[in-house]
C-alpha positions in Angstrom: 143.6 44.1 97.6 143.6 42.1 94.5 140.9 41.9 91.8 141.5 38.3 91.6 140.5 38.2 95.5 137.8 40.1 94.9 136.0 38.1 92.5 137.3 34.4 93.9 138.4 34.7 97.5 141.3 33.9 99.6 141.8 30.8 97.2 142.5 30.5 93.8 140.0 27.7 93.2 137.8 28.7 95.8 135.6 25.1 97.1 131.9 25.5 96.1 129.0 25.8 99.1 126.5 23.1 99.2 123.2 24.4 98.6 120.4 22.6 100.8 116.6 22.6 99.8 114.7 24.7 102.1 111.2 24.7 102.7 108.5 27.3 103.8 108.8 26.1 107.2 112.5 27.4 107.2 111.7 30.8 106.2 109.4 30.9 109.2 112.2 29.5 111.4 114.0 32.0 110.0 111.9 34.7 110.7 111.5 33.2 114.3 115.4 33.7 114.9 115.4 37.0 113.8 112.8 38.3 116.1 114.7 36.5 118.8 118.0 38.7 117.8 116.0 42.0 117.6 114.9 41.5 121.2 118.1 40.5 122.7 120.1 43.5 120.5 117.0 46.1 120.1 119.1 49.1 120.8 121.9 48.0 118.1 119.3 47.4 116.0 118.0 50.8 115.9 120.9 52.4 115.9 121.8 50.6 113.0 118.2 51.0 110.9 117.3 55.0 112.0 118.7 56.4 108.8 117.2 53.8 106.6 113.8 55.5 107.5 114.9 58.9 107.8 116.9 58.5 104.2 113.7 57.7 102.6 111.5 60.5 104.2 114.3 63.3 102.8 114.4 61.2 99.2 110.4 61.7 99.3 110.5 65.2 101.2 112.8 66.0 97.8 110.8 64.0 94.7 107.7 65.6 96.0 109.0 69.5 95.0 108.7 69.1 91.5 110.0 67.3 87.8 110.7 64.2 90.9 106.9 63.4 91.7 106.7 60.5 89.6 109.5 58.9 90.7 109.0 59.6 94.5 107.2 55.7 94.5 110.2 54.3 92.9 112.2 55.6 94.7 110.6 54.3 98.3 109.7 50.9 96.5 113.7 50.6 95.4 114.7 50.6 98.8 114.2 47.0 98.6 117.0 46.5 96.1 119.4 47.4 98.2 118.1 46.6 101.4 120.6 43.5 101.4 123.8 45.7 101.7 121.6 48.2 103.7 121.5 45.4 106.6 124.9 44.3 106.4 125.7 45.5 110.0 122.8 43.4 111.6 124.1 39.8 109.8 127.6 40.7 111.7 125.8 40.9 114.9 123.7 37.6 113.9 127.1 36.2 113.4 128.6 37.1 116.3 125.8 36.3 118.7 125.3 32.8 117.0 128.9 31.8 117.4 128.8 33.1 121.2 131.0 36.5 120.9 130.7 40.2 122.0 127.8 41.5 119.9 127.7 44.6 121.2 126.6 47.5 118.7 130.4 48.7 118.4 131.1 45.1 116.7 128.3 46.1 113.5 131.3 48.2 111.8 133.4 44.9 112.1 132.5 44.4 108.7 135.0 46.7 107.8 137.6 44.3 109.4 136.4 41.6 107.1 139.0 39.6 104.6 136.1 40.2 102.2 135.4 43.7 102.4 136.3 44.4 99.0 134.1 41.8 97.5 131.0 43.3 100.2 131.8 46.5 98.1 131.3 45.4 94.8 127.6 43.8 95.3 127.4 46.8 96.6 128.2 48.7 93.9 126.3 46.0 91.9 123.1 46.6 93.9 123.0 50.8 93.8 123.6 50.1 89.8 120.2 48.1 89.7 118.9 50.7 92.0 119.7 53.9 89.7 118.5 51.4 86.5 115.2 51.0 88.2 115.1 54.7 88.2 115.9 55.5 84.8 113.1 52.7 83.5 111.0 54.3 86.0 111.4 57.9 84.6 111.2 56.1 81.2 107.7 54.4 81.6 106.2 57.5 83.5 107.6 59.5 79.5 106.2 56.9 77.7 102.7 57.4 79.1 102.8 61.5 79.9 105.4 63.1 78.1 108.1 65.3 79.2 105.4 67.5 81.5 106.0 67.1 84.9 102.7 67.3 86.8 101.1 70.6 88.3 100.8 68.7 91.2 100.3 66.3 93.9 96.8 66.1 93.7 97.2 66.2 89.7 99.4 63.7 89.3 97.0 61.2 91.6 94.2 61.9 89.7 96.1 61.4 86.5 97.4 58.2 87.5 94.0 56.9 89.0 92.1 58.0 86.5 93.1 58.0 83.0 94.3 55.1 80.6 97.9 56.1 80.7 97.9 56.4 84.3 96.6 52.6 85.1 98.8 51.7 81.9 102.1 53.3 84.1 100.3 51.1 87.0 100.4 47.8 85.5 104.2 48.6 83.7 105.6 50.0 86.1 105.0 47.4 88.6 105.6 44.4 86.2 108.9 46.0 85.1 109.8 46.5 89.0 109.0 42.9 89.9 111.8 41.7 87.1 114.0 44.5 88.9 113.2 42.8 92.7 113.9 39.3 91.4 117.1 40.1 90.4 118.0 42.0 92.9 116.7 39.0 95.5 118.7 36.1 93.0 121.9 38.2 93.4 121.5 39.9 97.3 119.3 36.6 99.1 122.4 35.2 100.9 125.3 36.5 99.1 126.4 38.9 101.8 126.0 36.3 104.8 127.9 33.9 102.9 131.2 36.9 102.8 130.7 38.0 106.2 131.3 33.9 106.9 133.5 32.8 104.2 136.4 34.6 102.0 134.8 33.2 98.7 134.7 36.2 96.5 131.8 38.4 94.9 131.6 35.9 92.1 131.0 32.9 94.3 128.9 34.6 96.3 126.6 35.9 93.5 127.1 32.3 91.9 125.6 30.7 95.0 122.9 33.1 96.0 121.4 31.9 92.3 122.2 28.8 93.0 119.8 28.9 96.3 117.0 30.7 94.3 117.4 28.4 91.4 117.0 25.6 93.6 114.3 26.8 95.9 112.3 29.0 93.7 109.0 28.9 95.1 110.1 29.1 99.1 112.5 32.1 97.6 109.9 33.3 95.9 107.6 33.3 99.3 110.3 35.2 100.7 110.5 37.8 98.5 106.6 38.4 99.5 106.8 38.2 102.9 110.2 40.8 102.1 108.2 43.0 100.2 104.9 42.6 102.6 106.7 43.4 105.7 108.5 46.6 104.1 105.4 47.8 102.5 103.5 47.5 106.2 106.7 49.3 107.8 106.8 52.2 105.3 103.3 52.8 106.0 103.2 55.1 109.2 105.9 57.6 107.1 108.8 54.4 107.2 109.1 54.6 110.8 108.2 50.8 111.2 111.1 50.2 109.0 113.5 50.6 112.5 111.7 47.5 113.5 110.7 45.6 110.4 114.8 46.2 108.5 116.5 44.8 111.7 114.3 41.7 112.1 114.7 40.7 108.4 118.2 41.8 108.0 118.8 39.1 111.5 116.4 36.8 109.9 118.3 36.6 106.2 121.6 35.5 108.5 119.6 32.5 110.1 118.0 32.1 106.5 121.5 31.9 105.1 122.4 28.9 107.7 119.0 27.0 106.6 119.8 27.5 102.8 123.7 26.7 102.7 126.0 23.8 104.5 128.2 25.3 107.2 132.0 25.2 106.1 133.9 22.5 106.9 137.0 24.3 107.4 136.0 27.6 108.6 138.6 30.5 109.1 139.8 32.0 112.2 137.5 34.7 113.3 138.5 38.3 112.0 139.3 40.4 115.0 139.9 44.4 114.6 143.2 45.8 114.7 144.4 46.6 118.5 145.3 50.1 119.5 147.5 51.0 122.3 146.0 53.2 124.6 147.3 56.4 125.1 147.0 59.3 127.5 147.7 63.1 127.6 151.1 61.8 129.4 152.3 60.8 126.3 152.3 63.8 124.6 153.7 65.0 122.3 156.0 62.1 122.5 152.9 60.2 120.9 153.1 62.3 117.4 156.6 60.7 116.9 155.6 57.0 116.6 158.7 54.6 117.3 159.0 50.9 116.8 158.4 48.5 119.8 
């Protein structure tokens, strides 16, 4: 695959998506959508989500043994950053069950079928690179306020945070220098991977549009980002294990979110189907290690 159609697409001057103006109401319709694909896929949904939680207890389980402490809450709290590509799976299945195919669980790794696979990959790529930046700033503000040190403990290193200057100083940087990282991250991931699962545009149009839909609904986008960050925050709270409910509803709701927010193509492409394989049995052996041509 091409850089070219990476970055732009099938075409060469790829046509621009019309951005609509969405309103509150939308993200709740949204929202309303998404709850209605979790029930009628739960078990896809689940399969899809189980790591997500049980990644971030090992991260934790890890940054808790040592010099990683202080970055154990920005580590959970980055989750959000790349919670876009994270839930790519459940927008196929949104996809597929909104345009009346099979969306059996199998169909989630259709992605990898996609025209615009290559583009999917380099958000992604884009998005774990603001992830590990968030990190380093993280580690950076946490040296700025306590040195090199790392703490004695767990129970140290709560008490130093809640109760010292440097510690509410960390509080208030930390978490003004992470909301700049979540904007970001929400301007760049909001609909850009809905819009390549359902068009072959390319990263850069992609990434060009999902600004375009936060520049031109920045306080509904904003109120997404909250309710975002509310409902992961609430789902992390009984040791992430919400997270296998709250991830798939969001991730179904940002498809139906991507619908309200951009105008359907007028000329859509054929639907991407996976390659076929021939079936084969233990008859055809070993003839079957010697392909031939049909």
């Amino acid at each position: 695959m091409s850089y070219s159609h990476i970055l732009t697409g099938a075409s060469e001057s790829p046509a621009r998506p019309v951005v609509r103006r969405i309103a509150p109401s939308d993200l709740f319709h949204a929202l309303a959508r998404g709850v209605d694909d979790f029930t009628a896929m739960p078990s896809h949904a689940v399969f899809l989500c189980v790591v997500y939680p049980l990644l971030g207890l090992i991260m934790i389980a890890a940054a808790a043994g040592g010099t990683m402490l202080p970055l154990a809450f920005p580590i959970a709290a980055g989750f959000a950053l790349v919670g876009p590509l994270a839930a790519i799976g459940l927008y196929e299945l949104s996809r597929r069950r909104e345009a009346g195919l099979d969306s059996s669980s199998s169909h989630a790794f259709d992605v990898l079928h996609s025209p615009s696979l290559g583009a999917i990959v380099a958000l992604g790529l884009l998005l774990m690179a603001i992830f590990l930046l968030w990190l380093v700033a993280a580690e950076a503000i946490y040296i700025a306020n306590f040195g090199y040190r790392p703490p004695a403990s767990m129970g140290q290193f709560a008490s130093d945070v809640f109760n010292t200057t440097a510690g509410w100083t960390l509080i208030v940087v930390g978490t003004g220098v992470g909301f700049l990282f979540a904007v970001v991250a929400l301007s760049i991931g909001a609909i850009s991977f809905p819009l390549l699962l359902d068009r072959d545009v390319g990263a850069a149009v992609a990434l060009a549009t999902s600004i375009r839909v936060v520049a031109s609904n920045p306080v509904t986008m904003a109120l997404w980002g909250f309710i975002v960050a509310a409902l992961l925050v609430v789902g992390s709270i009984p040791f992430f294990l919400g997270l296998t409910v709250v991830m798939p509803v969001l991730g179904h709701a940002t498809w139906h979110l991507y619908r309200r927010a951009v105008e359907p193509d007028p000329n859509p492409h054929p639907d991407y189907q996976p390659r076929q394989r021939h079936h084969r049995s233990a008859a055809d052996f070993p003839a079957a290690l010697f392909p031939t041509r049909r």
